[in-house]
N, C-alpha and C positions, 0 to 999 in steps of 0.2 A: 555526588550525584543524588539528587531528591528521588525518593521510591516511587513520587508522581510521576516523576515523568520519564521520557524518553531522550536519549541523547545519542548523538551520533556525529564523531569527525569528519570532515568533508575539503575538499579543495573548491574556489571558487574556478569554477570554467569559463562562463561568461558574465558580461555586465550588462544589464538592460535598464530601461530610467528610470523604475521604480522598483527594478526586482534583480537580485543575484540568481546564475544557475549554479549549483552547489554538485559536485560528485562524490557520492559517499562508497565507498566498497560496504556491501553484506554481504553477510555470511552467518552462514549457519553456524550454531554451536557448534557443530564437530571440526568447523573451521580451524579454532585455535586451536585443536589437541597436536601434542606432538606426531601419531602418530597418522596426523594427515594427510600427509603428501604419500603415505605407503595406502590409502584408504582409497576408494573410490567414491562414499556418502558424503566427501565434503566439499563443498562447495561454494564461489566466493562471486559474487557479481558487483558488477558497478551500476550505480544507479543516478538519474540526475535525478532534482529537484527545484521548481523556480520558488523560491523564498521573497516576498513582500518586504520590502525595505524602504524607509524615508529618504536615505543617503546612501544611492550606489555606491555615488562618485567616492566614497569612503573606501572604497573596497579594491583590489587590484586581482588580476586573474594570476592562482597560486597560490595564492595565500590560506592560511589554512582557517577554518572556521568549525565553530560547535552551533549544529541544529537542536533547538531541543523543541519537543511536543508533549503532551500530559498523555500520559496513560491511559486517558479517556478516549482520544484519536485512536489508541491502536483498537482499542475494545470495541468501538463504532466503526470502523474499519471491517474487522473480524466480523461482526453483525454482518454488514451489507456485502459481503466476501463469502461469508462463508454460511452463516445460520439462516437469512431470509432463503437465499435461494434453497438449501437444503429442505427446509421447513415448507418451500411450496412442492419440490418435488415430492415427498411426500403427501402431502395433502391432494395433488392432483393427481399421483398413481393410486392411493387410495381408494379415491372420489370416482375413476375414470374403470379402473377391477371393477369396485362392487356394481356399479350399473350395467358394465359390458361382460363380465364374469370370463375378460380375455385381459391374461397379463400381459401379453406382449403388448398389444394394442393398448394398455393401459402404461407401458413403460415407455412404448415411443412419444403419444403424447405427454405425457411427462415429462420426458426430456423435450420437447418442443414448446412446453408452457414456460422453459428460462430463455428461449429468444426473445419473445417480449418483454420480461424483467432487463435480460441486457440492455436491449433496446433501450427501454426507459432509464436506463442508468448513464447511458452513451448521450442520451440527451438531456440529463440532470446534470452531467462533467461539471461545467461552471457553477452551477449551485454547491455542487461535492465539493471543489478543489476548495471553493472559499470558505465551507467549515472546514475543512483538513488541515488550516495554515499551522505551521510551523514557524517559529524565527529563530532567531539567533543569538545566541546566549553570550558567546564570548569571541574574540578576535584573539590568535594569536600572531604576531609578525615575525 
């Protein structure tokens, strides 16, 4: 595996005409320790993915496949996940204390300045998903 990128085994679920749905299980690092199943921190989900592809018809539902994305995705990702929003919360509990010199009233708004961030993210989806692409790297049968 290249230190660029991201990689991840998946089974195809469905076949659409220019794109596979891919099911990947994640999991947390504590996922694979032995003693996980005695642990209650770890945790394992399934996730879909619709993957852009030339040739569905290639592909058959089950079969297993490798996603891979650049290290850049996850980091832009993590941005708009995790640092813009944090970075206005602060800036607007800041902004909203020092004029009103009331923190609660500076915490509620604050936490009500990320509905419009969501919002505006809920209506960029399609712009996001198409930076976010992922393909696929190898075929196993």
């Amino acid at each position: 595996m290249n230190k660029r990128q991201i990689e991840h085994r998946g089974v195809v679920e469905r076949i659409l005409p220019h794109a596979i749905v891919v099911s990947i299980a994640q999991e947390t690092a504590c996922a694979a320790c032995a003693a996980a199943s005695l642990c209650h921190s770890s945790e394992k989900q399934e996730k879909q993915m619709e993957i852009a592809c030339q040739d569905s018809s290639s592909y058959r539902v089950g079969q297993e496949v490798t996603i891979v994305g650049s290290i850049g995705l996850g980091l832009r990702a993590t941005l708009w996940a995790y640092v813009v929003p944090l970075v206005l919360l602060i800036i607007v509990l800041m902004t909203v204390t020092h004029y009103t010199a009331n923190e609660g009233v500076g915490a509620l708004v604050a936490i009500a300045s990320l509905v419009p961030y969501y919002v505006m993210l809920y209506f960029l989806r399609d712009r996001l998903q198409r930076s976010f692409q992922f393909r696929l790297k190898s075929l196993n049968n």
